[in-house]
C-alpha positions, 0 to 999 in steps of 0.5 A, spaced: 500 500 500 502 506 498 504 511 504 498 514 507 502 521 509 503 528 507 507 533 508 503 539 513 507 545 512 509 549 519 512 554 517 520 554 515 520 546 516 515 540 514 513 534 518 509 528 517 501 527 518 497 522 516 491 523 512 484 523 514 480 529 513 477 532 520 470 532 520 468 540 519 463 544 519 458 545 513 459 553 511 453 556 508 453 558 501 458 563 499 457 567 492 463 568 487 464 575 491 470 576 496 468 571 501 460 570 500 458 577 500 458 580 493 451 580 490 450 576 484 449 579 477 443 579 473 443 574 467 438 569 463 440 562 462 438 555 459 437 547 461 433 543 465 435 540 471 432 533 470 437 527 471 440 525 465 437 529 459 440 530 454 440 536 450 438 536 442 443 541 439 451 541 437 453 549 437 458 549 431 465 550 430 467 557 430 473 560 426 476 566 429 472 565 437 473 573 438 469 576 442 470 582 447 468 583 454 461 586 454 462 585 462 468 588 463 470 591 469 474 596 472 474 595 481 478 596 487 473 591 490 468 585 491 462 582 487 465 580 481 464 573 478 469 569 475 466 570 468 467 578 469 474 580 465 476 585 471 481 591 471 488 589 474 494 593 475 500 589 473 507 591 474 510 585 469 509 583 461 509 576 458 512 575 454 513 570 448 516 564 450 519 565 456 521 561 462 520 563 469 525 559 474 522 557 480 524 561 487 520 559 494 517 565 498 517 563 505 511 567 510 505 567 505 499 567 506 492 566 501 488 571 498 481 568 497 479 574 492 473 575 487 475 574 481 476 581 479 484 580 481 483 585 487 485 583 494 491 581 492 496 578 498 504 580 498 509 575 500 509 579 507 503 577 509 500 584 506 493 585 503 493 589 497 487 592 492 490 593 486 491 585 484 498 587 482 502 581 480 510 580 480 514 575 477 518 571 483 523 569 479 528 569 474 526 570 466 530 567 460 529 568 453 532 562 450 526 559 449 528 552 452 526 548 457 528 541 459 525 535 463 529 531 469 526 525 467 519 521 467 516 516 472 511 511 472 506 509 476 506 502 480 500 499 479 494 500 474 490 504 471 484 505 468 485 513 465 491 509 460 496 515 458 502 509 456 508 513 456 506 520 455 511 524 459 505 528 461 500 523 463 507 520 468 510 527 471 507 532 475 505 537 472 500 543 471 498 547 467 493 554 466 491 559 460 489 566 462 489 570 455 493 568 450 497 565 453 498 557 456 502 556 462 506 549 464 509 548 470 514 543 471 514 539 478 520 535 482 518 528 482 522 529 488 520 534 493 514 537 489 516 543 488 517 547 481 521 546 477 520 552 471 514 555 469 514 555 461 510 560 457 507 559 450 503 564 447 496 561 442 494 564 436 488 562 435 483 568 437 479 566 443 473 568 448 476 573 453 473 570 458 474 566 464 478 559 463 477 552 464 482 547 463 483 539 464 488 534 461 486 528 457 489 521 458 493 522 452 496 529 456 492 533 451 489 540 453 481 541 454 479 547 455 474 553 456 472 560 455 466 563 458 462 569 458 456 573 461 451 573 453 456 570 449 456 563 452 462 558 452 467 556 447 470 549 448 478 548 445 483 544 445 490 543 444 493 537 442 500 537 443 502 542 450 508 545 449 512 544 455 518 549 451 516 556 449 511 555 443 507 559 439 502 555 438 494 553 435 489 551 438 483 548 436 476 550 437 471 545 437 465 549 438 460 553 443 456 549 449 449 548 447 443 551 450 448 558 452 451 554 458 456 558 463 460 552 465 467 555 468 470 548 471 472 542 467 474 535 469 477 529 467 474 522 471 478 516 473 474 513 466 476 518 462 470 522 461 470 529 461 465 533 466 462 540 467 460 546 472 454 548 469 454 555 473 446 556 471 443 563 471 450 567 473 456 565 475 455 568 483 450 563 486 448 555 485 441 558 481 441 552 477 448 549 478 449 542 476 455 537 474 453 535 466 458 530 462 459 529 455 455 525 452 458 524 444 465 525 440 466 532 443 473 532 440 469 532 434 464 537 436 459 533 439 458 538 444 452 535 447 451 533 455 448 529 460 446 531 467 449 527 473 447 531 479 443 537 481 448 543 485 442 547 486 442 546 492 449 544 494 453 547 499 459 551 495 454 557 491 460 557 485 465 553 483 470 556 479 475 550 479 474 541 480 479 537 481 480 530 484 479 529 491 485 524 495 482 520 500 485 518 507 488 512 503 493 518 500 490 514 494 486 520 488 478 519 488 474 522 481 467 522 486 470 526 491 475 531 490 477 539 491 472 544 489 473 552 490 470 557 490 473 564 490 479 562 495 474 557 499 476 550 498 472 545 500 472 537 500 467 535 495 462 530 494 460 530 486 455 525 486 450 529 491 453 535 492 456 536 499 462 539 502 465 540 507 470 547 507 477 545 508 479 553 509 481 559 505 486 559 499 488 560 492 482 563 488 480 559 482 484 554 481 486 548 484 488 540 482 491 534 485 497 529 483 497 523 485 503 518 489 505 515 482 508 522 480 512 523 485 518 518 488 516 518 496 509 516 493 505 522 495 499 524 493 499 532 493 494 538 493 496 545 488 493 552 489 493 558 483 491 564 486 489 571 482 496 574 482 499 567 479 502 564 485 502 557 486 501 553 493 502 546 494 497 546 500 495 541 506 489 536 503 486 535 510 488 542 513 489 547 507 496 549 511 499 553 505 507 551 503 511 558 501 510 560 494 513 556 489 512 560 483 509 566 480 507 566 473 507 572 469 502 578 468 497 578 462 497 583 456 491 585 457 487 586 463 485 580 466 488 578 473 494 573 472 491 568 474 485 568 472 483 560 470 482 554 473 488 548 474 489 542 470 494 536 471 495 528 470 489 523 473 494 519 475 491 512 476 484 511 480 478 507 480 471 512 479 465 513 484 462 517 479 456 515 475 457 511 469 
């Protein structure tokens, strides 16, 4: 049996703990604001909450995807969902292929912020308003990057991957713009190796991003925003050197979805937060899956659980769960809503807050990717920084890395955080 031990972070040293998730208390729901307390907007939106419905159309694929933010915003504070291009004031620029070598940064705390980008919180601990975001390492412009090796996992799995060195390496990945974002992860110790910046191409939404890999290491992704909808696209090969790349877009949801989250299931099957109404409130949330070819542009769904009434008002990102066996669950996982993070079951919709940290982004390795076996919990926050973060007690590591500032005015870390499945046996529907 694999370890059933995780690192806790306490400060400047680490020490041991065995997994096994605390019973806490259930929190009331929590609106896409800053801690539960913005308002939610108005918006229309489509679908039926009938279990297992299938909808009756494929939107078409689009060409160029273009669209602009007809709910930008310009804000020092909170009440903006994740679907809202917010204003942020940055200090750094991406740039076309860059690599952003890693440097921890001891004593810092999460900010939890709406998805406007304000609120930031600084290394020292200091709570910032104008969501600025800086780089917190060095950057080279040779538009390389290596990796130290690949690994395997030690027993079966039923997600496949073979020897793609994306599916057995830990690895995460984010898009925010224009750009998409790699994150190398030590086998060793879990801490970054590099961060590798590749800019796409093809025109897309400029809305909110969702992002799961598939069993062959490919990207999924998403934009979603408020009268446009969401747009689905795909990149078949992720760089892990500095690229410029295409992507491929597979069309619209139909029904005019709002959908800020997606997830990979332990079979394979791809799932989506459907955000109902809007993008502040669980008003017709539901967990729907694809249910054709969707890499064909079959972009049809099933509905697997209704939220409406779950616990979390909003999740911006799932993710895979891991169980007090240290081993990845599909059924149970790590959803977040705006810096909340929560144990989440996704068959009937509850959870237990397991604490603040991060914004919108959150994923969970498994023990096979790394040497000491040990399945590990990331963060990504407004401003970019990533966290490694304690699964039973949400104790934060210091930061890891720092991606860079869009080009535009989106928050740096305005997307969810996607990485390998690893080897799992599912609970969800089939």
């Amino acid at each position: 049996m694999r370890s059933s031990s995780t690192r806790i972070w306490t400060g400047a040293g680490t020490r041991r703990l065995s997994l096994g998730f605390a019973a806490l208390a259930l929190l009331p729901l929590a609106c896409s604001g800053d801690d539960g307390s913005a308002g939610a907007a108005s918006d229309t939106g489509t679908g039926t909450d009938t279990a297992t419905s299938t909808t009756s159309g494929t939107s078409s694929a689009s060409a160029s995807g273009t669209a602009t933010a007809a709910e930008s915003t310009s804000t020092t504070g909170g009440g903006i969902s994740a679907s809202d291009s917010g204003t942020t004031t940055t200090t750094a620029t991406a740039t076309e292929g860059s690599t952003t070598e890693s440097t921890a940064t001891a004593g810092t705390t999460m900010d939890g912020t709406t998805t406007d980008g304000t609120g930031g919180t600084t290394s020292d601990g200091t709570t910032t308003t104008d969501g600025t975001t800086t780089t917190d390492g060095t950057t080279t412009t040779d538009d390389t990057t290596t990796t130290d090796g690949t690994t395997t996992t030690d027993g079966t799995t039923t997600t496949g991957g073979g020897d793609n060195p994306l599916w057995n390496t830990p690895n995460l990945w984010y898009s925010v713009e224009d750009k998409l974002h790699y994150i190398q992860i030590d086998e060793n110790d879990g801490t970054v190796v590099q961060l590798v910046t590749s800019t796409i191409t093809t025109p897309l939404l400029d809305g909110f991003n969702g992002l799961t890999m598939l069993e062959d290491g490919s990207l999924l992704g998403s934009r979603v925003l408020k009268g446009q909808g969401t747009q689905i696209f795909y990149v078949a090969e992720p760089p892990i050197e500095a690229s410029s790349i295409e992507a491929e877009i597979l069309g619209f949801v139909p029904d005019t979805l709002l959908i800020e989250a997606l997830y990979t299931d332990c079979k394979g099957l791809v799932y989506l937060m459907d955000s109902g109404t809007d993008l502040t409130n669980s008003t017709g949330n539901r967990l729907i899956r694809f249910t054709g070819d969707y890499l064909a542009g079959d972009l049809n769904y099933e509905v697997i659980t209704d939220l409406e009434n779950a616990n979390v008002a909003d999740i911006d990102d799932l993710g895979p769960g891991i169980d007090k066996d240290g081993l990845i669950t599909d059924g149970e996982g790590f959803a977040i809503d705006s810096g909340t993070v929560y144990s989440f079951n996704y068959n009937t919709g509850t959870g237990t807050s397991l604490g603040k940290g991060g914004s919108w982004g959150s994923h969970a390795l498994g023990g096979p990717l790394f040497a000491d076996d040990t399945a590990r919990l990331y963060l990504l926050d407004s401003a970019a920084k990533l966290f490694e973060a304690d699964p039973v007690n949400l104790n934060l590591s210091p930061i890891l890395v720092t991606g860079p500032a869009p080009d535009g005015n989106a928050p740096a870390g305005w997307s969810g955080l996607t990485g390998p499945l690893t080897e799992c046996e599912s609970t969800l529907p089939q």
